[in-house]
N, C-alpha and C positions, 0 to 999 in steps of 0.2 A: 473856766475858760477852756474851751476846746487849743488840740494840740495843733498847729500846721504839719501838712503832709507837706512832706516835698519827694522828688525824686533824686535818682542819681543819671548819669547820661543811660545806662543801660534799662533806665524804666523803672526801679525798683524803690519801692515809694518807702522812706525814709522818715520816722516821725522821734522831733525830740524828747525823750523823756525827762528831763532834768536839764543842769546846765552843762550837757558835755560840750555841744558846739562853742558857748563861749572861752572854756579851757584848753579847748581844742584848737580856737582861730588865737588866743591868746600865746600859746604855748609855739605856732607857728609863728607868729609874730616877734617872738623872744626868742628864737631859732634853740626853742629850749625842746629836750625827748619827750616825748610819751608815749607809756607803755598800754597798751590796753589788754585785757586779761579778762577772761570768763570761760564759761560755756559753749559750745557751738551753736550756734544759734538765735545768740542774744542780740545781735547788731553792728558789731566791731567791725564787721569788713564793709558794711553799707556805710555806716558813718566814716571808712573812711574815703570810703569812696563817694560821696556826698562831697567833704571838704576840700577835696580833690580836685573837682569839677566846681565847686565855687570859687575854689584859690585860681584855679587854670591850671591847676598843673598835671603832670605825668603821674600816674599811680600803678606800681609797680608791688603783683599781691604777691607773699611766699606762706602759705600756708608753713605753720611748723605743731609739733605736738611735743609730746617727751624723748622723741627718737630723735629730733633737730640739732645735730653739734653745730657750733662756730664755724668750721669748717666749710657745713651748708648753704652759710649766709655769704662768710666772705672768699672763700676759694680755700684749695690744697696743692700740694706738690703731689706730682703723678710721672710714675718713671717716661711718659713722654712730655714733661713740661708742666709747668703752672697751668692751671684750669679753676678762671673765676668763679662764683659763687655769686647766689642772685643777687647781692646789695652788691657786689663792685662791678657787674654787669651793668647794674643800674644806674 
């Protein structure tokens, strides 16, 4: 049985290999984390921007590699003040 293509809003056509979307809309659904982990280049950022655009919601990307501390994500102190970090921005 052929795979469905879909897109994401940005045009970028999206096709399932296995069951991520349903662990994915599941996992949304049970306001439970998922981590997603590979390669560059495997899919992780269109699937999530896929489920994004079907949920309706905001997708908010932070690229991170092995250089990405905490600090990154969620903000630091800086001698002129607290300065967020992209998930408490978001």
């Amino acid at each position: 049985m052929a795979k469905k293509e879909m897109q994401t809003r940005e045009g970028i056509p999206y096709i399932p290999q296995s069951n991520e979307l349903d662990i994915s809309y599941a996992c949304y659904k049970l306001q439970l984390p998922l981590m997603l982990r590979g390669p560059t280049g495997i899919g992780k950022t269109t699937l999530v921007s896929h489920l994004a655009d079907e949920l309706g919601v905001p997708l908010v990307s932070e690229p991170c590699n092995e250089d990405t501390v905490a600090a990154d994500l969620i903000g630091r102190n800086m001698p002129s003040g607290w300065i967020d970090g992209s998930a408490t921005r978001s």
